[in-house]
C-alpha positions as CSV (number, residue, x, y, z in Angstrom):
1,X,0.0,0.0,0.0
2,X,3.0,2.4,0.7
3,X,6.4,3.0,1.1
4,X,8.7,4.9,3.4
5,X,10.3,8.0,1.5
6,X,12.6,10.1,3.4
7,X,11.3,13.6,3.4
8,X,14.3,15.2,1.4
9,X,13.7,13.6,-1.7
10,X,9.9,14.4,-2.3
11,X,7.8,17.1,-3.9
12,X,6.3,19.7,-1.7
13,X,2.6,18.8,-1.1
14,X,-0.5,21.3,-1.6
15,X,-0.6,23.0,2.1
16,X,-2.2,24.6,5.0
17,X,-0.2,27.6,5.9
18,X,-0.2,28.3,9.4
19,X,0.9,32.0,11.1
20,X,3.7,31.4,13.9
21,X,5.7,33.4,16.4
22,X,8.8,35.7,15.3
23,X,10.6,33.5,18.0
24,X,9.6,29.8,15.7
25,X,10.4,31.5,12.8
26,X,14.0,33.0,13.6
27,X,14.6,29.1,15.0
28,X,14.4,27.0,12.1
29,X,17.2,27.7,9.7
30,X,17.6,25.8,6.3
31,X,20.5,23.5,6.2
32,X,22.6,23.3,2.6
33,X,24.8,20.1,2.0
34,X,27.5,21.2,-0.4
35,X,29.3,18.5,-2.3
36,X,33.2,19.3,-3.6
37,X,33.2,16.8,-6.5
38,X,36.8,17.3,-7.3
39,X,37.7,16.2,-3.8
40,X,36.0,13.1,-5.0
41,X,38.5,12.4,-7.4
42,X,38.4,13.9,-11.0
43,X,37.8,10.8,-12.7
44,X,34.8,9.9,-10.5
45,X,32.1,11.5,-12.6
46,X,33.8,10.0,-15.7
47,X,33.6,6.6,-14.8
48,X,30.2,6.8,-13.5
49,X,28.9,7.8,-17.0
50,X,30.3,5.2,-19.0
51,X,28.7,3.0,-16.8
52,X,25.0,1.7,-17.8
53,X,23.0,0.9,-16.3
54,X,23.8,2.0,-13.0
55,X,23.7,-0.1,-9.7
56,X,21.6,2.0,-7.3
57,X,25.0,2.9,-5.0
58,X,26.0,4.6,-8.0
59,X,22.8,6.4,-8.9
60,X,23.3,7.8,-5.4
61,X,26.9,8.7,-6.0
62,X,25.7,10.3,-9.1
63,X,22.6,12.1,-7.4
64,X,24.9,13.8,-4.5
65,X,27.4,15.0,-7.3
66,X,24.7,16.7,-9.3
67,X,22.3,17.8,-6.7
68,X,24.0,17.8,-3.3
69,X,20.9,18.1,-0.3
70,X,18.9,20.3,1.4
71,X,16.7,20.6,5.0
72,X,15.9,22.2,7.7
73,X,16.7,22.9,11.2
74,X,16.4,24.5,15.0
75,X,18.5,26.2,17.8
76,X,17.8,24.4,20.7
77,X,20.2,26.7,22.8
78,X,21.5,30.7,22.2
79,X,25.2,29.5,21.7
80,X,24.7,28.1,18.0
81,X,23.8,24.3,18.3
82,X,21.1,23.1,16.4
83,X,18.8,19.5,15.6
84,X,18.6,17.9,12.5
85,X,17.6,14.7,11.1
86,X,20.9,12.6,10.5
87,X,20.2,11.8,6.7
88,X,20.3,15.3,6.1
89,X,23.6,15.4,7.7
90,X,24.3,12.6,5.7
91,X,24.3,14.1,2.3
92,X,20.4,12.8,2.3
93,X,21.9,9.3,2.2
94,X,18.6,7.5,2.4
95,X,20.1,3.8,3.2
96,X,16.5,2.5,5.0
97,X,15.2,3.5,1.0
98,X,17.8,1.8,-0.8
99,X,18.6,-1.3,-1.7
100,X,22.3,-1.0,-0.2
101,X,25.1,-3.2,1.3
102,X,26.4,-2.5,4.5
103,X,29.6,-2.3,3.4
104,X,28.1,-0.2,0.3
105,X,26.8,2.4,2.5
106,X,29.9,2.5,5.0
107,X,31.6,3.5,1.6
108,X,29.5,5.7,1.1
109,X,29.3,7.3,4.4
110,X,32.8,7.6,4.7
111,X,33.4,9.3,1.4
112,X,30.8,12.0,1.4
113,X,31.4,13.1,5.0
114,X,35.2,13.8,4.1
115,X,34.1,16.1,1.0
116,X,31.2,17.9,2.1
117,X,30.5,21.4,3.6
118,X,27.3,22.2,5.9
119,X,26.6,25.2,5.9
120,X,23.2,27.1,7.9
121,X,21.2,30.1,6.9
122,X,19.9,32.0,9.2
123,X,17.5,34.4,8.6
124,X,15.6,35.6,5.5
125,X,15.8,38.4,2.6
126,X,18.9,40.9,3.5
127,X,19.1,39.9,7.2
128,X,20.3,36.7,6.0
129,X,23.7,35.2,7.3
130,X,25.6,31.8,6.8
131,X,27.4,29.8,8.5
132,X,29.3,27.0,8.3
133,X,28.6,24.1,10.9
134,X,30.0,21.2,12.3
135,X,28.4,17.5,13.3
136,X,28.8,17.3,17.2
137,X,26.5,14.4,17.8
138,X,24.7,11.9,15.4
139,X,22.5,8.9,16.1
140,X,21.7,7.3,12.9
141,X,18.9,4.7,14.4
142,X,17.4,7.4,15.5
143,X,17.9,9.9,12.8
144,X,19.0,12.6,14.6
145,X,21.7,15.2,14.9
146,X,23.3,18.1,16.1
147,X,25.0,20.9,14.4
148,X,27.3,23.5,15.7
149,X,27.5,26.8,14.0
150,X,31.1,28.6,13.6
151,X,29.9,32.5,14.6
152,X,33.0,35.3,14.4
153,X,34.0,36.7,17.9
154,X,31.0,38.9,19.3
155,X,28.2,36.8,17.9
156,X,28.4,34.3,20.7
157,X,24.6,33.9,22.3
158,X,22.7,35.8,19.4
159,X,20.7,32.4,18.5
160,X,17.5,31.8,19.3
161,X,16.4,28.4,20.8
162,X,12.7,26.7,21.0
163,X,12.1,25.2,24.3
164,X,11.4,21.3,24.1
165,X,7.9,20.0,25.3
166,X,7.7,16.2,26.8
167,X,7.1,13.7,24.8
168,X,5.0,11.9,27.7
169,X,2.1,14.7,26.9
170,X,1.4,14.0,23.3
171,X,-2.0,13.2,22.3
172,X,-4.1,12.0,18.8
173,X,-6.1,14.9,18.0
174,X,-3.4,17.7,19.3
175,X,-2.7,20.3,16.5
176,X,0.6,20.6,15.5
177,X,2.6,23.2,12.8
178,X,5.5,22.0,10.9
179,X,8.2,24.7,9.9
180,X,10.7,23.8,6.9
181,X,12.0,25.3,4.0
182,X,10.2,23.1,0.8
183,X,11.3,24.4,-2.4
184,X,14.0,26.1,-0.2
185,X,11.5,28.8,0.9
186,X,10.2,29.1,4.5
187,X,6.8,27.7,5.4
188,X,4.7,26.7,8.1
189,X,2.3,24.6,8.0
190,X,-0.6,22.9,10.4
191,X,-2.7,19.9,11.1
192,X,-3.3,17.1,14.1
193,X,-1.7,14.3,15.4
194,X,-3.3,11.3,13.6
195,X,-1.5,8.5,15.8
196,X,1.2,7.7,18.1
197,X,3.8,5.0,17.0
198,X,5.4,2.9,19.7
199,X,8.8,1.5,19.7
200,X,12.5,2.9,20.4
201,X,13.7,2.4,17.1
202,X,13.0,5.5,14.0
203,X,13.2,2.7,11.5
204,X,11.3,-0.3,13.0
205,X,8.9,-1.8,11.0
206,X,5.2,0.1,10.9
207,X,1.9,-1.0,10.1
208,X,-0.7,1.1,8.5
209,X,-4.5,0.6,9.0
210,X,-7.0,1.7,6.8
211,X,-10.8,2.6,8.1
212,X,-13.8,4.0,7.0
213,X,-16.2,6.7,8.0
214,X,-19.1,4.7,8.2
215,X,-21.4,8.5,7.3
216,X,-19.1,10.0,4.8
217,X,-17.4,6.8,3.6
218,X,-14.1,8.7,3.9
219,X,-10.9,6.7,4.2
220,X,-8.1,7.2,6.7
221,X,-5.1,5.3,7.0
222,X,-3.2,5.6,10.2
223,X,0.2,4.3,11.2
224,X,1.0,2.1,14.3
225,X,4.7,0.4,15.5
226,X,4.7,-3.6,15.6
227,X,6.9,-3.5,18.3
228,X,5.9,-2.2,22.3
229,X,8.0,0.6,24.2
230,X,7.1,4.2,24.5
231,X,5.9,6.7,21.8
232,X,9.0,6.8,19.3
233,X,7.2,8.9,16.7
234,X,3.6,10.4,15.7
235,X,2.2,10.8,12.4
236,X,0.6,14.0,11.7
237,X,-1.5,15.4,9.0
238,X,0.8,19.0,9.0
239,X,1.8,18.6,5.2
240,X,5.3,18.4,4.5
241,X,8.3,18.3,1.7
242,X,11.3,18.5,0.0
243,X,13.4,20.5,2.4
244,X,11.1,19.3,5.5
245,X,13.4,16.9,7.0
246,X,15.0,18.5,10.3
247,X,12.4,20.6,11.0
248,X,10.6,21.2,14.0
249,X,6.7,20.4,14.6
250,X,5.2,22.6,17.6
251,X,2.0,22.6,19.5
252,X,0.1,25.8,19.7
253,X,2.2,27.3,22.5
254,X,5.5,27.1,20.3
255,X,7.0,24.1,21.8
256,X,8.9,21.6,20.0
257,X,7.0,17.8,20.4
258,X,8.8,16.6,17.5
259,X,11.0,16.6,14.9
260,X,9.8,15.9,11.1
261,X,11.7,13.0,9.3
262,X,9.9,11.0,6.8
263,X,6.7,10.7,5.4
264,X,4.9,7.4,3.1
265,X,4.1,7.7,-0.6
266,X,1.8,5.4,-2.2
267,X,3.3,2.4,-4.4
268,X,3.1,5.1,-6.9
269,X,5.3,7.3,-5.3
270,X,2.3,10.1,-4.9
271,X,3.2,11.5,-1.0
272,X,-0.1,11.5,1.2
273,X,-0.8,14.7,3.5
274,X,-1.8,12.4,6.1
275,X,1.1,10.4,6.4
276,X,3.5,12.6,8.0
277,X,5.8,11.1,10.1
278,X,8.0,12.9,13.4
279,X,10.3,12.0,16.1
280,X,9.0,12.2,19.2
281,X,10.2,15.3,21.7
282,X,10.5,12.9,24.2
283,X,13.4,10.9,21.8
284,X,15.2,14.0,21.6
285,X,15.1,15.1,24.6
286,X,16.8,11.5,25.7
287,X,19.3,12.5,22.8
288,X,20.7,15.7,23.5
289,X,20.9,14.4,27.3
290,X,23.0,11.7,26.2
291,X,25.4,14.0,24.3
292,X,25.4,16.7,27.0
293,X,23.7,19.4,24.8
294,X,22.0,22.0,26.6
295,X,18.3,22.8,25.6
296,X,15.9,24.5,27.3
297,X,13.2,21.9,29.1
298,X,9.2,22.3,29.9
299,X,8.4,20.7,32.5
300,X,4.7,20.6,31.6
């Protein structure tokens, strides 16, 4: 019935804009993956066109050449460090989508992360300003990661963060706004909380179930975890797109309660509005514990 699709390398979907807070909006940053091909080696791109047809490690190869990546982000402190979702990181790597060796994407892992630049825009229009960041803390199973920005003497603390909710709180029915940068322009969209997905892992195995409305003969599909543990992820109907991945997803009061990732497409490859998919704040917040990053914590 579907497939998982990491957010980065779908279309932008028809969506519901939503009006948020100067503080949300000066959080999320976009995120550019730059790709040095040379650094490669200068016969790389050579070899990979006389090739046909290509395996799909080197379609990738060829795909981060030509079109490097793009997604978003947000501070989670006023000294510069920042989430994302490790596949942006990752030069939008998408090994769960790919039919991949281990040792094909340890390759390939390797390679890019020695010849690629991050760098972070903060701001919009003429107030705009890059930087250039660095990976501080990654967990891959969860898709997750931290950036820290590399700001000139004096610009030390000028950042500002969005305060992280508890995970513990979420509910099916709770609105939610997702803030990204599809199409590489800001947007904010909104919607609910469709389900809560169970289970440590990001990339366990889902189910989807499909009902009904027994009046309007509507059908919904929502997503459930196969395996027991506490809420890992939700699935929300906020729509989401290319440039989405990274991105925070706040309840009304401009608190973080997840972080998008992914979202399922139909066997067609047509994405769904209501199949969103996020990280639970409550993963995160276990994350940047781990890795000693300092956010700021609601207690309620």
């Amino acid at each position: 019935m579907a497939g998982l699709s990491f957010l980065l390398v779908v279309s932008a979907c028809a969506a519901t804009t939503a009006t948020v807070s100067s503080t949300a909006r000066a959080a999320a940053v976009r995120i550019e993956i730059a790709i040095d091909p040379v650094s490669m080696g200068p016969d790389l791109a050579a070899e990979l066109a006389a090739r046909h047809p290509w395996t799909p490690y080197e379609k990738e190869i060829a795909r981060r050449l030509r079109v490097g990546s793009t997604g978003t982000g947000f501070f989670v402190n006023a000294d510069g460090d920042l989430v994302t979702s490790a596949h942006v990181v990752l030069s939008g790597v998408r090994f769960r989508g790919l039919r991949f060796t281990h040792a094909e994407w340890d390759s390939m892992r390797r390679l890019l992360e020695s010849v690629r630049d991050v760098w972070v825009t903060v701001g919009e229009g003429e107030q705009a300003r890059s930087y250039l960041a660095t990976p501080v803390a990654m967990a891959e199973e969860l898709d997750l990661a931290v950036l820290r920005v590399s700001v000139p003497p004096g610009e030390e603390g000028r950042f500002v963060p969005l305060p992280i909710a508890r995970g513990e709180s979420l509910r099916v029915g709770q609105a939610v706004v997702a803030l990204g940068f599809p199409e590489d322009e800001f947007l904010a969209t909104e919607g609910r909380i469709l389900s809560l997905i169970h289970g440590a892992e990001v990339h366990s195995d889902m189910q989807l179930v499909q009902s009904s409305d027994p009046e309007t003969g509507a059908t919904a599909i929502t997503v459930s975890g196969t395996s027991r543990g506490p809420v890992g992820r939700l699935q929300h109907s906020a729509p989401t797109g290319h440039g989405n991945s990274g991105g925070p997803l706040l309840d009304r009061r401009g608190r973080v309660i997840g972080v998008a990732y992914a979202l399922l497409s139909d066997t067609n490859g047509t994405a769904r509005t209501d199949l969103n998919l996020g990280i639970a704040a409550n993963v995160l917040r276990k994350f940047l514990r781990e890795h000693a990053i300092a956010f700021t914590e609601v207690k309620q």
